[in-house]
Every structure is written in structure tokens, then in C-alpha cells.
N, CA, C and O atoms as a GROMACS GRO file, in nm:
protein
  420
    1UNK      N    1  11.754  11.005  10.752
    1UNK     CA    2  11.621  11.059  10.738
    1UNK      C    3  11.518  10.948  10.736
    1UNK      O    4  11.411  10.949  10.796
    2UNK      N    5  11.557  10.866  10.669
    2UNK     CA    6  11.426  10.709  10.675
    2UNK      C    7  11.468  10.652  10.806
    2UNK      O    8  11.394  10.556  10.832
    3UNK      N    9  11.526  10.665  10.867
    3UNK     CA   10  11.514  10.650  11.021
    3UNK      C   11  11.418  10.692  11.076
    3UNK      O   12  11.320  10.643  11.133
    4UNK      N   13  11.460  10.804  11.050
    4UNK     CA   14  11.392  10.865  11.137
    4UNK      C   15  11.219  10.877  11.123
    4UNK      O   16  11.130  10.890  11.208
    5UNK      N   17  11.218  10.862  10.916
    5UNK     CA   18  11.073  10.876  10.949
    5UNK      C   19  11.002  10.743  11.021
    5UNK      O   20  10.892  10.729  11.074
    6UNK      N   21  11.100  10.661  11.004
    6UNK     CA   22  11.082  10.516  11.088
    6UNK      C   23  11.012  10.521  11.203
    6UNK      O   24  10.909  10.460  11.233
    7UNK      N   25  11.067  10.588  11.256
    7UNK     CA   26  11.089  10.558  11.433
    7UNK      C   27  10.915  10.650  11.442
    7UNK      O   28  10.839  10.633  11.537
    8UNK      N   29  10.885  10.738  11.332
    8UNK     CA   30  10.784  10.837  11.372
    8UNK      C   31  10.689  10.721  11.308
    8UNK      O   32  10.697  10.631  11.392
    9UNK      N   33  10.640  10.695  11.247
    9UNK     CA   34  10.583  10.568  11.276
    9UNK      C   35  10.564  10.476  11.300
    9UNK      O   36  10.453  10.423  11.288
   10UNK      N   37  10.657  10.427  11.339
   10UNK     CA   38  10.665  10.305  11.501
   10UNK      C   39  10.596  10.342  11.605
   10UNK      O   40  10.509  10.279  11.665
   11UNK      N   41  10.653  10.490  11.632
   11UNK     CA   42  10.572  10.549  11.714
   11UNK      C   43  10.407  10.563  11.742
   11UNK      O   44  10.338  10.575  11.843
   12UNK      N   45  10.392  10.558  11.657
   12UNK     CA   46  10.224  10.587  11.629
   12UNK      C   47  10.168  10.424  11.550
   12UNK      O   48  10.070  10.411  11.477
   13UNK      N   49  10.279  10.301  11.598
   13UNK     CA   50  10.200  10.180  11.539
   13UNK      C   51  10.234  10.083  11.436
   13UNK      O   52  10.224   9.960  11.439
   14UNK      N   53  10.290  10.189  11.311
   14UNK     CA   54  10.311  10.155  11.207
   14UNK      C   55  10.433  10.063  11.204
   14UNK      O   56  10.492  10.073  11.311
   15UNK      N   57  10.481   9.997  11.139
   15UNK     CA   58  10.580   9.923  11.138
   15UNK      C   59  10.538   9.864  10.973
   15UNK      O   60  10.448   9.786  10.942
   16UNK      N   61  10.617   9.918  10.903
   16UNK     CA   62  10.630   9.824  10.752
   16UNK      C   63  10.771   9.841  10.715
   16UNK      O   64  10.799   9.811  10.599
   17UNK      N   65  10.858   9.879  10.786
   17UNK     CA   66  11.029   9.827  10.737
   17UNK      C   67  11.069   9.877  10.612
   17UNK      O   68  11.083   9.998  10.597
   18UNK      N   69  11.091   9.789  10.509
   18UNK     CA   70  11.121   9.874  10.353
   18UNK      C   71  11.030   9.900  10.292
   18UNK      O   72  11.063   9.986  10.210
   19UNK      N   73  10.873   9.862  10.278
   19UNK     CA   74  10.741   9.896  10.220
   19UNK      C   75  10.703  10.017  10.250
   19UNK      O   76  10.620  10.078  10.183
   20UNK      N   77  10.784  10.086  10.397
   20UNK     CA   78  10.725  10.192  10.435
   20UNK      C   79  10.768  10.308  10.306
   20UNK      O   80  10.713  10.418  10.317
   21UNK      N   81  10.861  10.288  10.186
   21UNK     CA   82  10.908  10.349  10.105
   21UNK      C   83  10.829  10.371   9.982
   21UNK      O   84  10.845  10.444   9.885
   22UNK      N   85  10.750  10.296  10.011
   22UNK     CA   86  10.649  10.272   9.825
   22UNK      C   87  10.519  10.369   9.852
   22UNK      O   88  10.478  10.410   9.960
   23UNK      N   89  10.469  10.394   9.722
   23UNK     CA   90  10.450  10.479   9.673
   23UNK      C   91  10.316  10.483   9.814
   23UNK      O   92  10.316  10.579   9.891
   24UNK      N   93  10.221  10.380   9.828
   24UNK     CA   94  10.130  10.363   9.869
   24UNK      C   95  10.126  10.345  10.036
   24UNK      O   96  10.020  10.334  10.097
   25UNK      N   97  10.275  10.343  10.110
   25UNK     CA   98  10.302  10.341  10.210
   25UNK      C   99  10.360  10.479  10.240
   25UNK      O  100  10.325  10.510  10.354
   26UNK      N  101  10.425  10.563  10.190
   26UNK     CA  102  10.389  10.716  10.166
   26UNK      C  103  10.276  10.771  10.212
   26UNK      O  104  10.272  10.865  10.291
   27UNK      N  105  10.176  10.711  10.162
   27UNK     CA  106  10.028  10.786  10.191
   27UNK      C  107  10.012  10.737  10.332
   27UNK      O  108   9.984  10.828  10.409
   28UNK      N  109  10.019  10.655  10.370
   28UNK     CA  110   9.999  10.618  10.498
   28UNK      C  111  10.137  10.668  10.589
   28UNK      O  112  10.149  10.624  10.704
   29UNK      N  113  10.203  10.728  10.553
   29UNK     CA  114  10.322  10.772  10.656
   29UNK      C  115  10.253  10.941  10.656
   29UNK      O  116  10.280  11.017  10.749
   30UNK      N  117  10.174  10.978  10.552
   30UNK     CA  118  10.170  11.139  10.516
   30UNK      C  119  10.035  11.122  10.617
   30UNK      O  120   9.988  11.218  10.679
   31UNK      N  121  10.000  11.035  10.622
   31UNK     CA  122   9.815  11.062  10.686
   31UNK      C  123   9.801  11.023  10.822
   31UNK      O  124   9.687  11.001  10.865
   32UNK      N  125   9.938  11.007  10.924
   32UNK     CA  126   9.957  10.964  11.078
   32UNK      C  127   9.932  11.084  11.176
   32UNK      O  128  10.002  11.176  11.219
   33UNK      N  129   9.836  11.055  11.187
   33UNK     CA  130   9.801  11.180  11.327
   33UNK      C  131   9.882  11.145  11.404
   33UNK      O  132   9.906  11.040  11.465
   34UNK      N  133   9.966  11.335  11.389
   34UNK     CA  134  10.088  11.344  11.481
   34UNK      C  135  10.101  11.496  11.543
   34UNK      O  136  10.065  11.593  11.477
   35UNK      N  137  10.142  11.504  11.642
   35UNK     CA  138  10.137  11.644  11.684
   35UNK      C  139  10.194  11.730  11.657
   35UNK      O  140  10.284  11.685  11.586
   36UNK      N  141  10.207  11.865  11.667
   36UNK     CA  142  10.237  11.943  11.611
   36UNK      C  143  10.368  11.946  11.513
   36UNK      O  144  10.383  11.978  11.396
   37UNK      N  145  10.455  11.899  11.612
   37UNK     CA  146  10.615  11.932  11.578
   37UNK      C  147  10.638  11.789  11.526
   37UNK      O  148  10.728  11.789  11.443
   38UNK      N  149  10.590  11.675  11.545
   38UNK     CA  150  10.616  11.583  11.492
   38UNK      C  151  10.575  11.544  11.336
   38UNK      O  152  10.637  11.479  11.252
   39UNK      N  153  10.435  11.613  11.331
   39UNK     CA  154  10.388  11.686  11.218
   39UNK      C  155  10.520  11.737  11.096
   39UNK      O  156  10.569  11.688  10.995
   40UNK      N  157  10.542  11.890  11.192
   40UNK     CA  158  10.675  11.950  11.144
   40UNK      C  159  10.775  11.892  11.075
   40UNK      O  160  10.810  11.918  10.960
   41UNK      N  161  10.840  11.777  11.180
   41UNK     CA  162  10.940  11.694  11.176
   41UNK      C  163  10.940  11.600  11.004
   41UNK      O  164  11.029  11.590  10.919
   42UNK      N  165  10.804  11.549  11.009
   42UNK     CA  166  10.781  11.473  10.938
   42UNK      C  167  10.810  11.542  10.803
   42UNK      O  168  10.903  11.497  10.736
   43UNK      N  169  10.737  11.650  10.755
   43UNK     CA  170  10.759  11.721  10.624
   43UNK      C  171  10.875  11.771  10.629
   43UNK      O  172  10.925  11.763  10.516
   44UNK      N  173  10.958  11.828  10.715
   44UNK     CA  174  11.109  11.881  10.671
   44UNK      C  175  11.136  11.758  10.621
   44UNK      O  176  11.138  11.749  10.498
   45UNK      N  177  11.171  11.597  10.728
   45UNK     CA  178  11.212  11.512  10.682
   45UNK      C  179  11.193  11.481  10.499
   45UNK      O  180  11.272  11.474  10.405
   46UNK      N  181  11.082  11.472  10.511
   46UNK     CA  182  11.009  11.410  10.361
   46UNK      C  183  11.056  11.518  10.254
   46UNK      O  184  11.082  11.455  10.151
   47UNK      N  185  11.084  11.692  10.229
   47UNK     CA  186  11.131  11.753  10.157
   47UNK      C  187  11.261  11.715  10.177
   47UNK      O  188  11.304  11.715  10.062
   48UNK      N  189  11.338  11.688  10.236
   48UNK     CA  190  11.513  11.647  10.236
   48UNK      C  191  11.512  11.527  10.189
   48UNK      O  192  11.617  11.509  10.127
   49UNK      N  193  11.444  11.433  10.187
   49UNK     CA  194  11.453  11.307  10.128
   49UNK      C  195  11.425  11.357   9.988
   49UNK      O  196  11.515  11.328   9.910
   50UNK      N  197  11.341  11.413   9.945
   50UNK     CA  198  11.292  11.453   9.789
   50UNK      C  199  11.413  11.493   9.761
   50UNK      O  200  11.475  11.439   9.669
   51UNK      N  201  11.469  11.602   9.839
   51UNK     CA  202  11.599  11.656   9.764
   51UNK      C  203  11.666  11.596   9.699
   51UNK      O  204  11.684  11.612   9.578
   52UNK      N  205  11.733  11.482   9.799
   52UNK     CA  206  11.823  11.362   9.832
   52UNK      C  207  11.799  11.253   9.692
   52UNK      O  208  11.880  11.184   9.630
   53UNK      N  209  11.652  11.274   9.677
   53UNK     CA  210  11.644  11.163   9.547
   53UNK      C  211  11.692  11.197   9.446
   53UNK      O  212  11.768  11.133   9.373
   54UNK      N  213  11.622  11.370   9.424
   54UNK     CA  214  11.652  11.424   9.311
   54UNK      C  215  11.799  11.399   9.299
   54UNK      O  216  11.826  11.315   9.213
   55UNK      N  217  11.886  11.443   9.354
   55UNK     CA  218  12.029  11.475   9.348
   55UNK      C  219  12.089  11.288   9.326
   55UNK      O  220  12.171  11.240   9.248
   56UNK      N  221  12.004  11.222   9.434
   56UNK     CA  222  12.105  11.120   9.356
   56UNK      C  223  12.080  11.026   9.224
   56UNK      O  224  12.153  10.942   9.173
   57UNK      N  225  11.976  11.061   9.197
   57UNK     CA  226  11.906  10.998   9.077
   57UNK      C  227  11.970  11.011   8.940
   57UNK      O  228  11.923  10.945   8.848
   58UNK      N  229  12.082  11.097   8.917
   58UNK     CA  230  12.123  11.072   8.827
   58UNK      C  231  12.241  11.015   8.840
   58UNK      O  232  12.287  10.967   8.737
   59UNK      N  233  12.310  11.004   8.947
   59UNK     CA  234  12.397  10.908   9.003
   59UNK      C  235  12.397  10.732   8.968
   59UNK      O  236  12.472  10.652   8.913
   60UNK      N  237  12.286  10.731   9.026
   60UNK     CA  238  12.251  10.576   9.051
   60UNK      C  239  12.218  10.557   8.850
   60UNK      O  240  12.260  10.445   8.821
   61UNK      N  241  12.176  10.610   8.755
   61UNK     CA  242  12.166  10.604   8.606
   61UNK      C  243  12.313  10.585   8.609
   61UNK      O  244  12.341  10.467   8.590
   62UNK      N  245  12.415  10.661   8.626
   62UNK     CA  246  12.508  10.712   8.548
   62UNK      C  247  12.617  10.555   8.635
   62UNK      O  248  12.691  10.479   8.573
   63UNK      N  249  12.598  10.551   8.739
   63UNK     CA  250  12.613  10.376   8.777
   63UNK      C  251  12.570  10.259   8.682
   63UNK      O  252  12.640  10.167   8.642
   64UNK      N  253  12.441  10.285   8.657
   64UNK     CA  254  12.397  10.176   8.593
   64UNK      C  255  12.414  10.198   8.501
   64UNK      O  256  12.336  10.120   8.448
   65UNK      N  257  12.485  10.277   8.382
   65UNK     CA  258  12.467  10.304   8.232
   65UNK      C  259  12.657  10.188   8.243
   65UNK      O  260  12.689  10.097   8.166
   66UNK      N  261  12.737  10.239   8.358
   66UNK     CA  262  12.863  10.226   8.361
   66UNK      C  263  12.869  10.049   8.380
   66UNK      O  264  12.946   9.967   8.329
   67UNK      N  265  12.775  10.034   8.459
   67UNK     CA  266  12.780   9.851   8.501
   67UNK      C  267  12.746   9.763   8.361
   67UNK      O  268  12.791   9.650   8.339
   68UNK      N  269  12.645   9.846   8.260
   68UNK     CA  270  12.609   9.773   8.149
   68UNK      C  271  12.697   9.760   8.050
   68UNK      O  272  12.716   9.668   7.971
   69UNK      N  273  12.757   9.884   8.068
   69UNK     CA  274  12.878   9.898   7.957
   69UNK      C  275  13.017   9.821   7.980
   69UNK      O  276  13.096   9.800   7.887
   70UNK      N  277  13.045   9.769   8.149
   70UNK     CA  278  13.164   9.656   8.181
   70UNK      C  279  13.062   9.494   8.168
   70UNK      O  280  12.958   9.456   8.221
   71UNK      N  281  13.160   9.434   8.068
   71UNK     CA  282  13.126   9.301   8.025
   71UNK      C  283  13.135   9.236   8.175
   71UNK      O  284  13.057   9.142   8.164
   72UNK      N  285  13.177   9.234   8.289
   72UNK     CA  286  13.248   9.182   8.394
   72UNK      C  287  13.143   9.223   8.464
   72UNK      O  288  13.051   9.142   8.451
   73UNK      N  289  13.115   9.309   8.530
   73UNK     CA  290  13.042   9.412   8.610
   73UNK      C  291  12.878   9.350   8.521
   73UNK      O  292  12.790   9.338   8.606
   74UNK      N  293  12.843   9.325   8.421
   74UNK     CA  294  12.707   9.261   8.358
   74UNK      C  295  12.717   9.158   8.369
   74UNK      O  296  12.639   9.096   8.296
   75UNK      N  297  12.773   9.103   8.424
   75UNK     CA  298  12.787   8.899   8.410
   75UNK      C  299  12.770   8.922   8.622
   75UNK      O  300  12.712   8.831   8.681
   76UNK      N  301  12.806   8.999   8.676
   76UNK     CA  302  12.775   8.978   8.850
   76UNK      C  303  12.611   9.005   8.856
   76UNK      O  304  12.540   8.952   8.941
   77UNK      N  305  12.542   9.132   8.714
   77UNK     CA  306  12.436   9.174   8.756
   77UNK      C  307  12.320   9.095   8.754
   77UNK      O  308  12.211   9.125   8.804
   78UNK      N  309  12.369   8.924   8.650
   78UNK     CA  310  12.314   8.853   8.628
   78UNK      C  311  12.227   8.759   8.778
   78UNK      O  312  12.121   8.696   8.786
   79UNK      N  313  12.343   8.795   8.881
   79UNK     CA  314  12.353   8.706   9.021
   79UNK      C  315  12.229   8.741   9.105
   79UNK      O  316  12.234   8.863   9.117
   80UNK      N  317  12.100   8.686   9.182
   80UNK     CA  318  12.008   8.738   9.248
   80UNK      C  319  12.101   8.832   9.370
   80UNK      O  320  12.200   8.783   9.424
   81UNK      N  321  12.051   8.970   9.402
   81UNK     CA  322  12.031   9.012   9.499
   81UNK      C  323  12.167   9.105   9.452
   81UNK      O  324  12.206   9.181   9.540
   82UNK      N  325  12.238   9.109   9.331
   82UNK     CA  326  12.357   9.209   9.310
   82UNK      C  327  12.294   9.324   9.255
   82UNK      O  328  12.184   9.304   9.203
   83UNK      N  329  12.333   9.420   9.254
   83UNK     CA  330  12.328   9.527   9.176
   83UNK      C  331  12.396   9.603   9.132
   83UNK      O  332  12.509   9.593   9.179
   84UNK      N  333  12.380   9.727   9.018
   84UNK     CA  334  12.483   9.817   8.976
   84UNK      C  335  12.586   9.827   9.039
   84UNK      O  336  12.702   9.802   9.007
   85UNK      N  337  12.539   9.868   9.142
   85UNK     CA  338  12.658   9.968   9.276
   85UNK      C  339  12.768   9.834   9.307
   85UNK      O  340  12.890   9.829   9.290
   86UNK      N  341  12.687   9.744   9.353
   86UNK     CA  342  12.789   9.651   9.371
   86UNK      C  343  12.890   9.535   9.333
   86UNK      O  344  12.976   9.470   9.392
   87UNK      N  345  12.809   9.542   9.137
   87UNK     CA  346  12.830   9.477   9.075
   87UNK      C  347  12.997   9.570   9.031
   87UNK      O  348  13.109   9.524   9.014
   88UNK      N  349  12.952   9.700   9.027
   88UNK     CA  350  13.075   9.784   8.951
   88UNK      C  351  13.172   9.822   9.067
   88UNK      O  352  13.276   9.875   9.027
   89UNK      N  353  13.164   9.811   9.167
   89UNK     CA  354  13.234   9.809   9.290
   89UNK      C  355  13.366   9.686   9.301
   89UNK      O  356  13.490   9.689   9.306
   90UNK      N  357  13.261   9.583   9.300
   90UNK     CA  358  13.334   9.478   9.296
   90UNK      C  359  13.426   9.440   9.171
   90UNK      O  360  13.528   9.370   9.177
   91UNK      N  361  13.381   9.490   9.074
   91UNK     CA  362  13.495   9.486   8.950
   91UNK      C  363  13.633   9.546   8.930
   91UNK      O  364  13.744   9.518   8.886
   92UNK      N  365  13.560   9.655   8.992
   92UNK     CA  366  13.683   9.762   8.976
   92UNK      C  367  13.745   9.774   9.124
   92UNK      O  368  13.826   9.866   9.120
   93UNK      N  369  13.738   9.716   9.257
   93UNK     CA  370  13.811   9.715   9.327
   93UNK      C  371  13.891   9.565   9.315
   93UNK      O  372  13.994   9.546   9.380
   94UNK      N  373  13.839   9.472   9.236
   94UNK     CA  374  13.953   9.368   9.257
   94UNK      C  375  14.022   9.357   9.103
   94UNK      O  376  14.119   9.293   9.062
   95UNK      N  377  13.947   9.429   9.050
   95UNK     CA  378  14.029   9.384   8.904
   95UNK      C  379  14.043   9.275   8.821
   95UNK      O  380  13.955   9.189   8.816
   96UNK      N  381  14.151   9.268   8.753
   96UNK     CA  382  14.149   9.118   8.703
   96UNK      C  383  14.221   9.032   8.758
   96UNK      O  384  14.332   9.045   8.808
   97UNK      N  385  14.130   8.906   8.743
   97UNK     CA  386  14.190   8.790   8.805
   97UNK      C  387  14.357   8.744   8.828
   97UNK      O  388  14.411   8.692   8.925
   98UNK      N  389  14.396   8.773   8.733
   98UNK     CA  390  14.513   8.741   8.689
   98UNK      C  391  14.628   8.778   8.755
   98UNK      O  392  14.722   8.701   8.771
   99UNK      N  393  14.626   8.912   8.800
   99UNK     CA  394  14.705   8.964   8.907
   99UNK      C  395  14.717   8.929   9.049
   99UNK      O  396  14.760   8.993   9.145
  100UNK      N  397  14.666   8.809   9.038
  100UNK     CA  398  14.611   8.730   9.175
  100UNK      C  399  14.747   8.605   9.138
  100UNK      O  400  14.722   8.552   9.029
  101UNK      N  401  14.852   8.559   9.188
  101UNK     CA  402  14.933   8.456   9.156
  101UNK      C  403  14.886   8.293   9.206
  101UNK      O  404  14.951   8.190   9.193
  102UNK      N  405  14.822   8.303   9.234
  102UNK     CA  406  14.760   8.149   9.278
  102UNK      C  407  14.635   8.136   9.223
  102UNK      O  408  14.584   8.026   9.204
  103UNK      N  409  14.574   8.253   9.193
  103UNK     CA  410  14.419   8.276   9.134
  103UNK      C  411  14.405   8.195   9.010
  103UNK      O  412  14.481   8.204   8.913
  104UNK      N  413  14.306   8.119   9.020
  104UNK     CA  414  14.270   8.007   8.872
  104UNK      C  415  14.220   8.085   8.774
  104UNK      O  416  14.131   8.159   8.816
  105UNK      N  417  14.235   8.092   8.696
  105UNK     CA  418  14.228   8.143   8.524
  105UNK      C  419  14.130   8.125   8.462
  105UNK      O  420  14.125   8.160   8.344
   0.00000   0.00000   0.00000
């Protein structure tokens, strides 16, 4: 769906990449004279994205309540550019070190 609203303002000029997401680049994606159906296009898009937040928004908490609570998983979140998702990803798909036989201690 952020593709797509992408491409609908590319179309018409715009180009701001991940800014196009903030609160204030919103207004400028909502205010693009567009024709009818592209119009259309645009608000189905933008109500399915709302959905999409709602629904995953307690997801992405219930991630981050889980990353704070692993001592392991809070020591990656410390790292620039890691986060929840990947901090608790990475914990729990490799586990502990130890089970590694050459792995340093």
C-alpha cells in the first residue's frame, strides 16, 4: 500500500521516500490534485493503511515490552540502527552462544 501511495505521488512530482509517512507529509499526499479514480485509489489506500496500523500496533508494543524484558535482546537494542523486531529475532533465533562448539564464551 505505501507503494503504491508512492508511485501516486511520484506521479504528480512528489518524491519524499520515508518522510512521505510523517504526519506533515500526509497532508501533502492528502492535498495532490488527482483525478478521479486516482483520487479514489488514494483514500481506499490510506483507510487500509489506517486499518493496518491499528491492527499492528499492538503487535509492535507487545514486541517491544518482550525485547525489554530479554537482558540479551536489550543489550542489541543498545546498537544504532537495531530495533525491537530485530533485536528479539536475533536472540531467539540463534540462542545461546554456547551451543556453538568453537564459539568464544
Amino acid at each position: 500500500m505505501k507503494n503504491e501511495l508512492q508511485h501516486l505521488a511520484l506521479n504528480q512530482g512528489v518524491q519524499r521516500k520515508q518522510r512521505l509517512w510523517s504526519a506533515a507529509e500526509q497532508k501533502v499526499l492528502n492535498e495532490l490534485a488527482l483525478q478521479r479514480w486516482g483520487s479514489r485509489r488514494r483514500e481506499d489506500l490510506l483507510k487500509l493503511l489506517g486499518m493496518l496500523d491499528q491492527q499492528i500496533a499492538p503487535l509492535d508494543l507487545a514486541v517491544e515490552q518482550a525485547a525489554q524484558e530479554n537482558s540479551q535482546a536489550k543489550l542489541l537494542l543498545s546498537q544504532p540502527g537495531v530495533g525491537p523486531v530485530t533485536s528479539l529475532a536475533f536472540v531467539l533465533t540463534m540462542g545461546d552462544v554456547s551451543r556453538f562448539p568453537r564459539g568464544a564464551s
